[in-house]
C-alpha positions in Angstrom: 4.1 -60.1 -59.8 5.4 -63.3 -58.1 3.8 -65.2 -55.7 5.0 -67.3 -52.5 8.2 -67.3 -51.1 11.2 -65.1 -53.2 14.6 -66.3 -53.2 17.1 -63.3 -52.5 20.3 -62.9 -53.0 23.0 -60.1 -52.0 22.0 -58.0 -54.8 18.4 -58.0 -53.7 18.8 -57.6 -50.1 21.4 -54.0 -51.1 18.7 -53.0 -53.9 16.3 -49.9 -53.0 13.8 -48.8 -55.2 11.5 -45.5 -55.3 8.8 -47.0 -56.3 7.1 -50.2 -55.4 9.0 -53.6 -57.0 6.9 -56.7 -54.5 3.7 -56.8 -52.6 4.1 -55.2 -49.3 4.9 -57.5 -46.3 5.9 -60.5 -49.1 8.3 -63.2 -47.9 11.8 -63.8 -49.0 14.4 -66.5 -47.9 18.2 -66.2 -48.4 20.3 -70.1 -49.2 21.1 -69.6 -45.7 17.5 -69.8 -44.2 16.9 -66.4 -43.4 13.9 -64.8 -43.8 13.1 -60.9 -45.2 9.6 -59.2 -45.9 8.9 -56.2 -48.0 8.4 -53.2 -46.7 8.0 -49.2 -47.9 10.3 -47.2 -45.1 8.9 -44.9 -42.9 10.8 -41.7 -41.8 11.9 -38.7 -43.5 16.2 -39.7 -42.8 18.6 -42.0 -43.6 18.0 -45.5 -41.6 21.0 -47.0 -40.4 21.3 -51.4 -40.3 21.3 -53.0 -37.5 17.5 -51.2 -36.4 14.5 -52.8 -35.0 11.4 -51.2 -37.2 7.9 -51.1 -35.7 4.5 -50.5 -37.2 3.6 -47.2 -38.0 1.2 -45.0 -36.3 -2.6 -45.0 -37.4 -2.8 -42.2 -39.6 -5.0 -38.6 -38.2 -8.7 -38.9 -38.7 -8.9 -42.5 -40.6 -10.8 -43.8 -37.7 -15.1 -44.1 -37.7 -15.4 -43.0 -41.1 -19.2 -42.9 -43.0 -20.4 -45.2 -45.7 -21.4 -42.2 -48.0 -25.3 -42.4 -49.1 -26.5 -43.8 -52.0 -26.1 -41.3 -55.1 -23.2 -39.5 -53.7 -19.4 -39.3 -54.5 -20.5 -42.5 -56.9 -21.5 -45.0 -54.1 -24.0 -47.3 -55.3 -26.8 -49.3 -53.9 -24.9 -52.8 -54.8 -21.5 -51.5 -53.3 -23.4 -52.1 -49.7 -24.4 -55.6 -50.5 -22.4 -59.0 -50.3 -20.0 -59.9 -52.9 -19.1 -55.9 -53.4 -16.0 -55.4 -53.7 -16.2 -51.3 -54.1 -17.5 -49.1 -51.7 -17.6 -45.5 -50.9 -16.4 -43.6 -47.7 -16.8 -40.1 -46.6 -13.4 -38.8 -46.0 -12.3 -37.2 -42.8 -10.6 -33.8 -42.1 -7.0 -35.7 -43.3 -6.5 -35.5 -47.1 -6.0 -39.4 -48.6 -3.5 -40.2 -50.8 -3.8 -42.9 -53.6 -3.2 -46.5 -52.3 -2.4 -45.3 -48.6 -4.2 -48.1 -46.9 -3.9 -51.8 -46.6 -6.9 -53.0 -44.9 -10.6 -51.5 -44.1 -12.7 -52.6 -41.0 -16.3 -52.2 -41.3 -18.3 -51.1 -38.0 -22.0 -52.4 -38.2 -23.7 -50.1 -36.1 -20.8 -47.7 -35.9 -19.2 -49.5 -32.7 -18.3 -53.0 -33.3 -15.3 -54.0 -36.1 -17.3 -56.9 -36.9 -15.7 -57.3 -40.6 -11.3 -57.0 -41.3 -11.2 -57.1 -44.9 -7.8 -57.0 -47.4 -8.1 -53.6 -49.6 -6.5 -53.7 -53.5 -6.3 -49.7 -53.4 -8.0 -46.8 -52.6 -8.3 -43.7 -54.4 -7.4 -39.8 -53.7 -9.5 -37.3 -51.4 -9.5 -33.6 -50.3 -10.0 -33.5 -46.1 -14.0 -33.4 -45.1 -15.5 -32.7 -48.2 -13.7 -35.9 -50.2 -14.8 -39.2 -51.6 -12.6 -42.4 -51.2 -13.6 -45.3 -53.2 -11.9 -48.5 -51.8 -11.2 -51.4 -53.9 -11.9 -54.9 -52.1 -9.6 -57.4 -52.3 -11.6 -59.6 -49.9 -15.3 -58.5 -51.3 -18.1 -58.1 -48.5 -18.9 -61.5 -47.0 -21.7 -63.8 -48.2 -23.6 -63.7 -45.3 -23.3 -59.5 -44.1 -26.3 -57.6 -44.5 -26.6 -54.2 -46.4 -24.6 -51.6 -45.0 -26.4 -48.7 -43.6 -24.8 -45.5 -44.8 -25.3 -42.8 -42.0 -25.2 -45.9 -39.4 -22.1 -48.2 -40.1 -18.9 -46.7 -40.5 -15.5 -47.8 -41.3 -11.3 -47.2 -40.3 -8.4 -47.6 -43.0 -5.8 -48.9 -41.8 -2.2 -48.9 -42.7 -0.8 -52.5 -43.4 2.3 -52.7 -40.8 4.8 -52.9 -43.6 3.5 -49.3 -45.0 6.5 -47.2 -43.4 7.3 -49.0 -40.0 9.9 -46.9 -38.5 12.4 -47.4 -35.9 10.5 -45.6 -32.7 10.3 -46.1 -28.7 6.7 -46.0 -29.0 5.4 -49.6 -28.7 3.5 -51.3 -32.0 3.9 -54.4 -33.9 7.3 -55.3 -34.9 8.0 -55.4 -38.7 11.9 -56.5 -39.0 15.6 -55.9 -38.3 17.4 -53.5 -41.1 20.7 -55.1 -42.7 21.6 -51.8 -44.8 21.7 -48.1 -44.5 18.6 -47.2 -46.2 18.8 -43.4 -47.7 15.4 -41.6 -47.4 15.1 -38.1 -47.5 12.2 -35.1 -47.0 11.4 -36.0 -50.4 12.2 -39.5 -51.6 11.0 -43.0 -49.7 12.6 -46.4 -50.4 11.5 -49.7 -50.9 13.3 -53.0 -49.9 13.6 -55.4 -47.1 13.8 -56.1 -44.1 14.9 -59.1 -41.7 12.3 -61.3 -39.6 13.6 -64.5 -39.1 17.7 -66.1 -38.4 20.6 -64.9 -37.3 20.8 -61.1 -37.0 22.9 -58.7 -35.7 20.6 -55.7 -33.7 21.7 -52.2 -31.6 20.8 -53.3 -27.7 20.6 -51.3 -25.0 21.3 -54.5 -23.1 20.6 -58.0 -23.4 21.3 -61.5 -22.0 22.0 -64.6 -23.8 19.2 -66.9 -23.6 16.6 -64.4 -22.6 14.4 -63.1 -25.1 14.1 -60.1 -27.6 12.0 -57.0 -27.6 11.6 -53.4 -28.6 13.7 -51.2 -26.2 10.2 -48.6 -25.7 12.7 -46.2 -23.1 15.8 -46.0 -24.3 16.8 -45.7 -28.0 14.7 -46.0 -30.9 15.5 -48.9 -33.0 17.0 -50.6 -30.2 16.7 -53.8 -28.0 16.9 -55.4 -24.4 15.4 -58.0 -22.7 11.8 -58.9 -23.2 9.1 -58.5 -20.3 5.6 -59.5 -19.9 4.8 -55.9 -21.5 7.1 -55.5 -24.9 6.8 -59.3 -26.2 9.2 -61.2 -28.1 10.7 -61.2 -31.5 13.8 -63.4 -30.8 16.3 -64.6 -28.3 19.8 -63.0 -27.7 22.5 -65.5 -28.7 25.4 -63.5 -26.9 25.1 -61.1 -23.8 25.3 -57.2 -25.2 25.5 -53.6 -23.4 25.1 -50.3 -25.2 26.2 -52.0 -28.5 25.5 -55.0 -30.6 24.0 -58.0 -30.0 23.9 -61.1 -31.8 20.6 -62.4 -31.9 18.3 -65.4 -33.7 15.0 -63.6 -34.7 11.7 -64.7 -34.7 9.3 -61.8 -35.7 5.8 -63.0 -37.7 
């Protein structure tokens, strides 16, 4: 798979896939400077250009998860120690999928997220009575001491390029759509989706020179002016009212 920065072209930014082509949240640059990251879309419908996308919600019952004990569901004693890069977890009352989450955080004590670590995959599991095993990308640090099965616990979590979706409920912004992307009940696409440049974006209202944010009231996908409480991905570059706004993007 290729690393750093991918040059795209037209074809690339008007290509969807079905199935996974780059590394989730990777960073592409057109001739013109702007900047794209990978994404898988969220959402059971069609998404139409021109749409803010934000994080998707934490998925049901991924939260304070148990370290399985030694012996069971395949944990062993060496998955608890540093360098592992496997472990274990007791599923909740939400079946898993394959590869659902991005990132695990690891509770020491159960209360504290003491340890954000990259995942490489994770596998399958009924709800309550399954096994995940997580692959590490980042293994446990050097200097942690033996997890405590029955005492520190874990969440999954979703990497925010794992189905972001265009929502009025507030989360991290992932990018600006620049194509009708056609999901359905049954079938999600992959492609990308603008962070960085000259944009064009749905507002609700905005005001050139004043900054960019999710509109968390109005529309869904939408933008207006930025406040203290909705941050800012951007800056409006022409005045706008119920329509589009031309806007230079600045979303991490």
């Amino acid at each position: 798979m290729e690393s750093g920065v991918r040059q795209l072209t037209l074809t690339d930014l008007n290509t969807f896939t079905t199935t996974k082509q780059e590394q989730l949240g990777a960073i592409g640059m057109t001739a013109d400077g702007r900047t794209f990251r990978y994404v898988t879309f969220g959402g059971t419908s069609t998404i139409n250009p021109g749409l803010l996308l934000v994080g998707p919600a934490a998925p049901t019952n991924s939260t304070a998860l148990a370290i399985t004990a030694v012996g069971t569901g395949q944990q062993a004693a060496g998955n608890l120690t540093a360098g592992s890069q496997t472990l274990v977890v007791t599923n909740g009352a939400t079946a898993v999928t394959v590869d659902q989450f991005q990132f695990i955080e690891i509770m020491v004590g159960g209360t504290l997220p003491l340890y954000s670590l990259r995942l490489s995959g994770n596998t399958a599991a009924a709800a309550t009575t399954g096994y995940i095993t997580v692959s590490l990308r980042d293994p446990l640090p050097q200097n942690i001491t033996a997890l405590v099965p029955g005492t520190d616990t874990v969440n999954l979590v979703l990497s925010k390029f794992n189905g972001p979706t265009a929502s009025t409920t507030g989360n991290a912004p992932v990018g600006v759509t620049t194509n009708v992307i056609p999901n359905t009940a049954s079938v999600t696409n992959y492609g990308w989706v603008q962070t960085k440049g000259h944009a064009i974006v749905k507002a609700t209202s905005g005001t050139i020179g004043l900054g960019v944010a999710q509109d968390q009231s109005g529309t869904a996908g939408y933008v207006i002016n930025s406040a203290a409480t909705t941050g800012n991905i951007g800056w409006f570059k022409a005045s706008a009212s119920s329509g589009n706004a031309s806007v230079e993007l600045a979303i991490d």
